[in-house]
Each structure stands twice: as structure tokens, then as C-alpha cells.
C-alpha positions as CSV (number, residue, x, y, z in Angstrom):
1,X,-13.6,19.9,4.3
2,X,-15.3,21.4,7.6
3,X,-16.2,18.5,9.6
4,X,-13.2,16.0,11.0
5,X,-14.2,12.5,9.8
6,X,-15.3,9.7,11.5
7,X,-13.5,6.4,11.9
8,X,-14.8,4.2,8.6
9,X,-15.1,7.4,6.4
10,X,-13.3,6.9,3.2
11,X,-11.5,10.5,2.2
12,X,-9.0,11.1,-0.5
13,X,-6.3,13.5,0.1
14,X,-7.1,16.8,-1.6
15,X,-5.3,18.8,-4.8
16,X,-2.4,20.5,-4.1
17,X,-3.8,23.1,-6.0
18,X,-7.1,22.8,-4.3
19,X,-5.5,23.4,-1.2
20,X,-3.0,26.1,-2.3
21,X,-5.8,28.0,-3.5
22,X,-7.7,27.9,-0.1
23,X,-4.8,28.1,2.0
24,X,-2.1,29.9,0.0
25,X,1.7,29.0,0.1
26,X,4.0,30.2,2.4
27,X,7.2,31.4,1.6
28,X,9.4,28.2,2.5
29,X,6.1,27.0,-0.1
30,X,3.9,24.9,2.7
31,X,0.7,25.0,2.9
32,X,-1.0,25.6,6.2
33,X,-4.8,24.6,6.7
34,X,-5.8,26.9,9.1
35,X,-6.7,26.0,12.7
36,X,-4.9,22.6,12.6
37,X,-2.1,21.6,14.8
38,X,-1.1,18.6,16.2
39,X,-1.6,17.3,20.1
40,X,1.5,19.4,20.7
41,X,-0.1,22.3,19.7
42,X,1.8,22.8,16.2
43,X,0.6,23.7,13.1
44,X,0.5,20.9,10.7
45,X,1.7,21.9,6.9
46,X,1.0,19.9,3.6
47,X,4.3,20.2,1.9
48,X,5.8,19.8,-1.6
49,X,7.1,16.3,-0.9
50,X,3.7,15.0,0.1
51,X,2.1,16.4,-3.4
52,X,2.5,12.2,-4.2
53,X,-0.2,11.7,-1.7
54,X,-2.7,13.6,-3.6
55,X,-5.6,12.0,-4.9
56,X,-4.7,8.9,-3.0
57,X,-8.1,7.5,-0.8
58,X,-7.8,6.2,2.5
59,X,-10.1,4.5,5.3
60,X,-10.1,6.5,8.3
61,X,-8.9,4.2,11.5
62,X,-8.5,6.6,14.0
63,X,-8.9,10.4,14.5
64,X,-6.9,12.4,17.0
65,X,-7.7,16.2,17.4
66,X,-7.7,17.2,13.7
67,X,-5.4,14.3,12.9
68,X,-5.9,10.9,10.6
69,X,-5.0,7.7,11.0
70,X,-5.2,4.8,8.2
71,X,-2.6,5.9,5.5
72,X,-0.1,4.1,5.8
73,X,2.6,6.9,5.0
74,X,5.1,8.4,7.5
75,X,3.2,12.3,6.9
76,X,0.8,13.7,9.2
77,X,-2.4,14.3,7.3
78,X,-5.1,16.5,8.9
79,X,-8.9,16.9,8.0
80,X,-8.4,19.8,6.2
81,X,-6.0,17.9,4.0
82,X,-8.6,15.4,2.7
83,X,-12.3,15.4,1.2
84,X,-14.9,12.8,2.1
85,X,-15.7,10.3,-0.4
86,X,-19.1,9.3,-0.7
87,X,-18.8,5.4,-0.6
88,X,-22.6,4.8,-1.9
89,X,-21.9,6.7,-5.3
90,X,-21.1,3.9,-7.8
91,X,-17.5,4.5,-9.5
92,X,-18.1,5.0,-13.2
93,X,-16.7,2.0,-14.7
94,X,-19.0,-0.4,-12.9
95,X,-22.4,1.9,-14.0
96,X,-21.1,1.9,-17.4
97,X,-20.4,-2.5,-16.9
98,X,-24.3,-2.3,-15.8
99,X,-25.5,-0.4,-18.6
100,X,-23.5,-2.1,-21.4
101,X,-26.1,-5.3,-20.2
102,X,-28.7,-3.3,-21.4
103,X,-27.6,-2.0,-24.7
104,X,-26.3,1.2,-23.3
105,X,-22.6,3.2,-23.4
């Protein structure tokens, strides 16, 4: 993701895989999104033990620098760690709900 979201934007915490293949792994096998530190200038890795988080969504409450607030873990998650999740696209389950009233899926 380029832009840093917004307090209210719903994200969900990207692939590892995604992310590997973007960033690469490092030796000690962390990922490092590029340009992202914390207020303390350092850089700010997604690593193997956080690969749980992926996929998860969030609501963003606060945003600090690069930094995310509003997931509830002890892990620092960064923009570049997350994707934006459009919250006006319908999740499937409730189009197909809709459409079953009509005769369809």
C-alpha cells in the first residue's frame, strides 16, 4: 500500500508471501518494508511469528508516522504491512443472500 491510512480505514494485514515478495527476506528471515521506522527512527520488520496476523482486518484508531493503531496485538504493524479494505464492496455471502431472493445462485 502507498498511502498511510486514515483513522476509520478498515485494512487487513497483508500475505506474508505478498510481502516477501515485495520486500524480500532477510537472512535472520524478516521482512523489512522499506522506508518505515518507528518514532525512534528504527526500521520496523514483519516477522515469522506475526505470519498469524495475516489476513486478519482491523479498524484503524490512530496513526503515528508510518505506524497503526487498532489491532489489539502486542506487534508493531506499519502501513506497508496492511492493504485498505474497501468497506462499500458487499462481502460475498450477503450478495449471494440477496440474490437467492430472486431466484438466483
Amino acid at each position: 500500500m502507498n498511502n498511510i491510512p486514515k483513522i476509520g480505514d478498515t485494512v487487513q494485514i497483508r500475505q506474508w508471501d505478498d510481502m516477501a515478495a515485495e520486500y524480500g527476506i532477510s537472512s535472520g528471515g524478516y521482512i523489512y518494508p522499506e522506508y518505515e521506522s518507528d518514532m525512534s527512527g528504527r526500521d520496523v520488520p514483519f516477522n515469522r511469528a506475526m505470519k498469524s496476523l495475516c489476513g486478519q482486518t482491523f479498524i484503524v484508531e490512530d496513526v503515528i508516522g508510518y505506524v497503526l493503531y487498532g489491532h489489539m496485538t502486542q506487534w508493531t504493524i506499519t502501513s506497508k504491512m496492511v492493504e485498505l479494505i474497501d468497506d462499500n464492496v458487499a462481502d460475498s455471502s450477503e450478495l449471494n443472500n440477496f440474490l437467492k431472493l430472486f431466484g438466483g445462485r
